[in-house]
Backbone bond lengths (Angstrom), bond angles and torsions (degrees), N, CA, C in turn:
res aa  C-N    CA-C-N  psi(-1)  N-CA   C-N-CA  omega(-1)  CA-C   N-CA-C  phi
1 X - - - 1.469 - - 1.528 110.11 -
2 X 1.311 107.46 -53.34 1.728 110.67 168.75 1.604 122.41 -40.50
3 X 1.365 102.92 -23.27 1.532 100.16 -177.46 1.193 111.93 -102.12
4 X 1.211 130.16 -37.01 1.878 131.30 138.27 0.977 104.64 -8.65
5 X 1.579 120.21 -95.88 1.389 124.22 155.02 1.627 129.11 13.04
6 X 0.902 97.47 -76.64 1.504 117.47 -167.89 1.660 81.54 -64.58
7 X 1.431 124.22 -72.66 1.608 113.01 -149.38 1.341 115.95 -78.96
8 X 1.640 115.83 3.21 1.360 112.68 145.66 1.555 128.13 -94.19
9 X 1.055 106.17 14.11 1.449 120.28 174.17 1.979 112.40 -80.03
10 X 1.572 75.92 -49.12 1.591 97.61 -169.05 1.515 96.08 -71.05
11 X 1.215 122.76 -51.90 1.644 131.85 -163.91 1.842 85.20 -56.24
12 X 1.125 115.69 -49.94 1.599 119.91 -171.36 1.065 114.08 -47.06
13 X 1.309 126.05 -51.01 1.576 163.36 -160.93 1.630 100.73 -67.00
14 X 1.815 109.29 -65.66 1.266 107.75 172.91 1.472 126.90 -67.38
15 X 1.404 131.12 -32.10 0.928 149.43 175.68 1.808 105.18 -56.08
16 X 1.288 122.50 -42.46 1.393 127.17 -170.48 1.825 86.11 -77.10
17 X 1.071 112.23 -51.39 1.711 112.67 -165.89 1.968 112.70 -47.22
18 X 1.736 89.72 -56.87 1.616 114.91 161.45 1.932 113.88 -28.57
19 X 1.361 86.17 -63.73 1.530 80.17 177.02 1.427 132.23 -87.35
20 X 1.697 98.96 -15.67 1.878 90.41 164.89 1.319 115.83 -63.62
21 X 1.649 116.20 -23.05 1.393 120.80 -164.72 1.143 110.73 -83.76
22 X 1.079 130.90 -3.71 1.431 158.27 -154.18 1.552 130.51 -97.71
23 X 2.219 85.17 -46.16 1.258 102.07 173.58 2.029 102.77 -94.73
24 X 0.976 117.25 -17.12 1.374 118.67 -179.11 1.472 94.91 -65.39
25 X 1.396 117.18 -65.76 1.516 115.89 -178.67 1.339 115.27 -21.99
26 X 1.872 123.80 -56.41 0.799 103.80 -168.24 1.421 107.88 -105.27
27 X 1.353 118.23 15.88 1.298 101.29 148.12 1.927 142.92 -65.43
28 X 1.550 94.43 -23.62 0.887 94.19 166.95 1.559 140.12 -106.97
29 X 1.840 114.88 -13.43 0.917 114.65 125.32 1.570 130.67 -18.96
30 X 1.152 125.48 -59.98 1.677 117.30 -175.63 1.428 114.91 -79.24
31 X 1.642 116.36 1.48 1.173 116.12 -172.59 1.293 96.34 -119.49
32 X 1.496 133.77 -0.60 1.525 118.93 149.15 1.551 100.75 -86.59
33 X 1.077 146.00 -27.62 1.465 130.37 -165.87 1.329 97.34 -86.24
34 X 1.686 129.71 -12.39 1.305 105.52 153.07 1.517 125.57 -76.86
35 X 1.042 121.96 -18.89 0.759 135.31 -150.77 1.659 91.44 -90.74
36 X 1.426 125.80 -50.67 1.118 138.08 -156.12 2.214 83.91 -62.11
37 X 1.521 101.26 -63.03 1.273 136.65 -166.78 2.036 95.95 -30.23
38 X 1.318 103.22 -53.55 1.536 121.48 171.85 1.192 135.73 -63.50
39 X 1.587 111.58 -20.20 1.382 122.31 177.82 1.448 97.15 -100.91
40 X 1.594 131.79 -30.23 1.555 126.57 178.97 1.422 95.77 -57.94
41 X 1.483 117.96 -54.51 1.653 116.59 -172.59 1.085 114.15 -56.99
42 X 1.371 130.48 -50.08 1.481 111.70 156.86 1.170 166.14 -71.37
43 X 1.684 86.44 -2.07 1.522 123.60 147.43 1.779 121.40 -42.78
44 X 1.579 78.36 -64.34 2.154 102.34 -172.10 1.944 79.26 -57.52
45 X 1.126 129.90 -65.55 1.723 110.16 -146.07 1.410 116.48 -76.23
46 X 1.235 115.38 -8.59 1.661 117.57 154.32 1.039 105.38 -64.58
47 X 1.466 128.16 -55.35 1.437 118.23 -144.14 1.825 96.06 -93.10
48 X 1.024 115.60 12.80 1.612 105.86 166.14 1.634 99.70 -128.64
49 X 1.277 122.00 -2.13 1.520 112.21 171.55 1.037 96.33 82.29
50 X 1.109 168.21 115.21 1.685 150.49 -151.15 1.463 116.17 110.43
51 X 1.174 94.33 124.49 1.562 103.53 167.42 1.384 123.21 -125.06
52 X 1.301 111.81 141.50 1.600 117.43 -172.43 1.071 120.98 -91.14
């Protein structure tokens, strides 16, 4: 039983890791598509001479 134990501990353990890594992913995912999102815009106001 102790070793049950133990390998749902661990399964627990990885599973918590899984999803912090998970949420970082898409933290930074959304912080290149801003990022991406910011360089198109400053793309568009060169290329019309113009700023918004």
């Amino acid at each position: 039983a102790d070793r049950i134990q133990a390998q749902d501990e661990q399964i627990c353990s990885q599973n918590e890791v899984i999803k912090k890594l998970k949420e970082d992913i898409e933290k930074v995912i959304r912080n290149m598509q801003d990022m991406m999102i910011r360089s198109l815009g400053l793309n568009n106001i060169t290329a019309n001479g113009t700023e918004s």
